[in-house]
matplotlib code that plots the C-alpha trace (Angstrom):
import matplotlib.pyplot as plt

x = [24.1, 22.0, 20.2, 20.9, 18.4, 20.0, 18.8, 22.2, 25.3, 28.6, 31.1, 32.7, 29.3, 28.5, 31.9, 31.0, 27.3, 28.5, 30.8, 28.0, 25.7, 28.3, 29.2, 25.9, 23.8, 23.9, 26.8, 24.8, 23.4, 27.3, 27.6, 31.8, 32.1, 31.2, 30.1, 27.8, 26.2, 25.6, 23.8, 21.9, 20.9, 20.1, 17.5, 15.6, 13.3, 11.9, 14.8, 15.3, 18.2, 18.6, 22.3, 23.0, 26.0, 28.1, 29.8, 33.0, 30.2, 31.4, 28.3, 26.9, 23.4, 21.5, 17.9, 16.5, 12.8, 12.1, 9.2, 8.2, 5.5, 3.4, 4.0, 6.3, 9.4, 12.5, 15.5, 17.3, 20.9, 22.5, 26.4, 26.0, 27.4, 24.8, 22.3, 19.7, 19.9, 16.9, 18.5, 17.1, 13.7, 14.9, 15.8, 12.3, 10.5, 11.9, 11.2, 7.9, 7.0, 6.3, 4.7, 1.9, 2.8, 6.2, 7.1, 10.3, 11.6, 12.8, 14.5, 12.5, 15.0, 18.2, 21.0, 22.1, 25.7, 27.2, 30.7, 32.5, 31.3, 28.8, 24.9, 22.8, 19.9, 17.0, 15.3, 11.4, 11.3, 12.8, 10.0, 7.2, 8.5, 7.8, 4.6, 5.1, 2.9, 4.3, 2.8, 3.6, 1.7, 4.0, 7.6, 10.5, 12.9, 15.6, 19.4, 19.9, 17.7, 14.9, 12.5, 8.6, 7.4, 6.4, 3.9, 3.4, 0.3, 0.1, -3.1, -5.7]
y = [25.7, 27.1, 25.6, 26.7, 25.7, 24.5, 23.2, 22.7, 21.2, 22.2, 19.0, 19.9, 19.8, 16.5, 15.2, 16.4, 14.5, 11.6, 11.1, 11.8, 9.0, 6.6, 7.3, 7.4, 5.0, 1.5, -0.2, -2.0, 1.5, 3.0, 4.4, 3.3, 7.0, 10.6, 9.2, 7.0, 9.5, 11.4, 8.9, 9.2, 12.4, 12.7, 9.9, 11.9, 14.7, 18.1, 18.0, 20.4, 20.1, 21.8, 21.4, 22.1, 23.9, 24.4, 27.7, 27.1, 26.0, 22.4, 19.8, 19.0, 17.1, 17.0, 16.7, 16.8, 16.4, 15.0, 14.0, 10.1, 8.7, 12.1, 11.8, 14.0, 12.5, 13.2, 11.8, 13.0, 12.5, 13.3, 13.1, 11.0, 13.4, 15.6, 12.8, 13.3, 16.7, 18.2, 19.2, 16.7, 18.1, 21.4, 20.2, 18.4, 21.1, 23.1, 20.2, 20.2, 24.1, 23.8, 20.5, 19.0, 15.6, 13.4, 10.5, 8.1, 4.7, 4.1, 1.1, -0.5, -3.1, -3.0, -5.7, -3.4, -2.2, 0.9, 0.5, 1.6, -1.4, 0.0, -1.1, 0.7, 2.3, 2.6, 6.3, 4.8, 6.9, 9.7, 10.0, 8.8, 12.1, 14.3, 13.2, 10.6, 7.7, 4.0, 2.2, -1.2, -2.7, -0.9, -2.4, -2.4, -5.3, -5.6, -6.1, -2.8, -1.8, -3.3, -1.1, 0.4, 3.7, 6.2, 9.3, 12.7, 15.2, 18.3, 18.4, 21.1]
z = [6.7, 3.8, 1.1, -2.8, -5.6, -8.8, -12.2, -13.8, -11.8, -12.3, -12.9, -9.4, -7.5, -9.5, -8.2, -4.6, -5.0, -6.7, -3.3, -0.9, -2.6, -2.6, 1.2, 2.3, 0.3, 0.1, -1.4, -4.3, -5.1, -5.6, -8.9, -10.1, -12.6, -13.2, -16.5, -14.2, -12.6, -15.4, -17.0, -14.1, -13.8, -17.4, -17.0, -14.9, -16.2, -15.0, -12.4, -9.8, -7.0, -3.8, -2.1, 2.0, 1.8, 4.8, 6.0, 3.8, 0.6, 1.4, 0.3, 3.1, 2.0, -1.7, -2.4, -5.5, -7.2, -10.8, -12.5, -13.5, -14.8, -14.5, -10.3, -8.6, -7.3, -5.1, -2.8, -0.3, 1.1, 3.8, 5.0, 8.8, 10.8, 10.1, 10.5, 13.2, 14.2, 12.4, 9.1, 6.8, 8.1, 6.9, 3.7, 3.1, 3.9, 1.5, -1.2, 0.2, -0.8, -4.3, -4.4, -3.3, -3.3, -3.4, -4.2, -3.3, -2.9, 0.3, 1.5, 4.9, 6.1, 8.3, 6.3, 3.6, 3.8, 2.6, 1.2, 4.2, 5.8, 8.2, 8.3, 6.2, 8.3, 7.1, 7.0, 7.5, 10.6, 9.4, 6.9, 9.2, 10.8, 8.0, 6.8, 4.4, 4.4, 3.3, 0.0, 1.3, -1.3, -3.8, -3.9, -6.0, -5.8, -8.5, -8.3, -6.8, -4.1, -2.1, -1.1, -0.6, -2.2, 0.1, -0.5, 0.9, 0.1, 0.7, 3.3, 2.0]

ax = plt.figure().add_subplot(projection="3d")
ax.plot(x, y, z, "-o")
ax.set_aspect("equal")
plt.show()
């Protein structure tokens, strides 16, 4: 697996993403067209993504960082059958490099379900894991998502 920062997607690797976020995220979450996801993406500023490719360049897992509100953002997805093994850690980290702090909403409850059917699982300790503290005094609840903001800084 490598990782290949990008600040322009192609429509193929937009495709690929839009697949990967609809397989892996929550099924309220699922965006129905490219022309969804493009909308998207071009609501998000200063945007920088970084895509785990696999030996045969097959998208494998997507981060990506943007700026809101003057705080630096990101989110992070990752197929399940690479869940767990230590790669998502890899992929923050490199995230992590060129910022000193990140922001992301995370959802911190176990009765979503993604559209395959299957539970959602929440990635609280996944993030616990990597240094990210929980805002659990800042929420966002709205007709897509339920979830807390979490925060990691850069220690000095």
């Amino acid at each position: 697996m490598r990782i290949v920062q990008k600040e322009v997607l192609s429509l193929e690797e937009k495709k690929s993403l839009m697949l990967l976020w609809n397989d892996e995220y929550p099924a309220r979450l699922n965006l129905k067209t490219i022309e969804d996801f493009e909308l998207y993406l071009n609501g998000l500023s200063n945007t920088k993504h970084f895509l785990l490719l696999d030996e045969s360049d097959k998208i494998n897992g997507w981060a990506f960082i943007f700026l809101r509100e003057n705080e630096d953002w990101f989110a992070v997805i990752l197929k399940n059958e690479i869940q767990g093994k230590g790669i998502g850690s890899l992929l923050m980290n490199e995230i992590k490099k060129n910022n000193n702090s990140l922001n992301g909403w995370v959802i911190d409850h176990e009765n979503e379900i993604k559209q395959n059917a299957t539970l959602y699982k929440s990635p609280i300790p996944f993030y616990l894991k990597n240094g990210f503290a929980i805002c659990s005094e800042i929420r966002i609840e709205n007709e897509k998502m339920s979830g807390v903001k979490i925060n990691w800084r850069r220690e000095k």
